[in-house]
C-alpha positions as a Markdown table, in Angstrom:
| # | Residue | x | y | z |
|---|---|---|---|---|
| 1 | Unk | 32.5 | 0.0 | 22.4 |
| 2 | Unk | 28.9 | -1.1 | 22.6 |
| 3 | Unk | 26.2 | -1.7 | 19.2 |
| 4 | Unk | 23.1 | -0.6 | 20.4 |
| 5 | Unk | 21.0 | -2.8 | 18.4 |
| 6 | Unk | 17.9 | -1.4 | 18.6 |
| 7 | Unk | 18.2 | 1.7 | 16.6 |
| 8 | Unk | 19.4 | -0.9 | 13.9 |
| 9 | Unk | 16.1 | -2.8 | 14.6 |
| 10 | Unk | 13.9 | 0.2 | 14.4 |
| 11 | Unk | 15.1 | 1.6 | 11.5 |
| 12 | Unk | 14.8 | -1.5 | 9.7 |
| 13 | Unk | 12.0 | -1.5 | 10.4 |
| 14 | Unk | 10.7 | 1.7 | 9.2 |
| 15 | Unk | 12.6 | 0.5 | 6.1 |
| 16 | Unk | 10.8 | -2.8 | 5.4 |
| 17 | Unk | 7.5 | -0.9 | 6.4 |
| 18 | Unk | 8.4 | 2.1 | 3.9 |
| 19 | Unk | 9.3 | -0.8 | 1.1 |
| 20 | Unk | 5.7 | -2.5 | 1.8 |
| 21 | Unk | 3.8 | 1.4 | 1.1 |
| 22 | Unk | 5.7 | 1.5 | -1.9 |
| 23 | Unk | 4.9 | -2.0 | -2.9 |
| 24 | Unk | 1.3 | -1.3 | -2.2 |
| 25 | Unk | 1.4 | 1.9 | -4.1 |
| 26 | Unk | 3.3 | -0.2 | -7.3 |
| 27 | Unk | 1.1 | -0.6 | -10.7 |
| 28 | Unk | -2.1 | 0.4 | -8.7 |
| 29 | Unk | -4.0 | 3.0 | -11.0 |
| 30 | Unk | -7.5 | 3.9 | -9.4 |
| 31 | Unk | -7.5 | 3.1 | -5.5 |
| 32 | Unk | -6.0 | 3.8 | -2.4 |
| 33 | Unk | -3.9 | 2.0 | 0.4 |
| 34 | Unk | -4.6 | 2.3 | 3.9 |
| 35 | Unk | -2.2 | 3.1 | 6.6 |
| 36 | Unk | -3.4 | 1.7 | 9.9 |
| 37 | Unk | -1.6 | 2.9 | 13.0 |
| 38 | Unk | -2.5 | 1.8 | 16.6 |
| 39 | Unk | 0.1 | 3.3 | 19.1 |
| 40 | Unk | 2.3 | 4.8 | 16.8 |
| 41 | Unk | 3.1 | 2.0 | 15.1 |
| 42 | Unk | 2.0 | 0.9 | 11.8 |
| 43 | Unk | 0.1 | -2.5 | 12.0 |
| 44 | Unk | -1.2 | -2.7 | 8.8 |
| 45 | Unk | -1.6 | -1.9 | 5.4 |
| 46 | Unk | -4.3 | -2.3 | 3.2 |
| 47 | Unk | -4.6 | -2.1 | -0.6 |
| 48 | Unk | -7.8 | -1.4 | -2.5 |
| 49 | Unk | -7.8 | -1.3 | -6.2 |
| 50 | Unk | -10.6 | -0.5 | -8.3 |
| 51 | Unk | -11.1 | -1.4 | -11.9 |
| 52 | Unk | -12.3 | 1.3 | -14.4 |
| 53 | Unk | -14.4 | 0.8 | -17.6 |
| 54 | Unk | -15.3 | 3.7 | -19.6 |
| 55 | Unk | -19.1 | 4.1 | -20.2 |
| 56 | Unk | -18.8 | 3.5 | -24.2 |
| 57 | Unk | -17.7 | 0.1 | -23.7 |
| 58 | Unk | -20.1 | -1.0 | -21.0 |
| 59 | Unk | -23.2 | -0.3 | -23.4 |
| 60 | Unk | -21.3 | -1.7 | -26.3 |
| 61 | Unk | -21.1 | -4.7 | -24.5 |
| 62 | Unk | -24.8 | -4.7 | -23.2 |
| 63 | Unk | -26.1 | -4.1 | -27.2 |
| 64 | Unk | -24.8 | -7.4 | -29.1 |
């Protein structure tokens, strides 16, 4: 009986691609990751994380 390796290839590589998006998505709290797809394939993944500060502390900085 023949392995046909490349299903195992493909879907391990939907899994390492599905454990890089949830990387990406880990500890990120104002943001967004990217998903970019050229023929149907994923080809890369972008992470853009934003820092917050609320107003109050911005002018309490700005007034000592």
């Amino acid at each position: 009986m023949a392995f046909d390796t490349r299903n195992f290839d493909k879907e391990q590589q939907q899994n390492d691609i599905a454990n890089q998006i949830a990387i990406a998505l880990q500890g990120i709290r104002f943001g967004s990751v990217e998903i970019i797809i050229h023929d149907s394939k994923v080809v890369q993944i972008e992470r853009k994380e934003k820092l917050r500060f609320d107003r109050r502390s911005t002018l309490d900085r700005h007034s000592l």
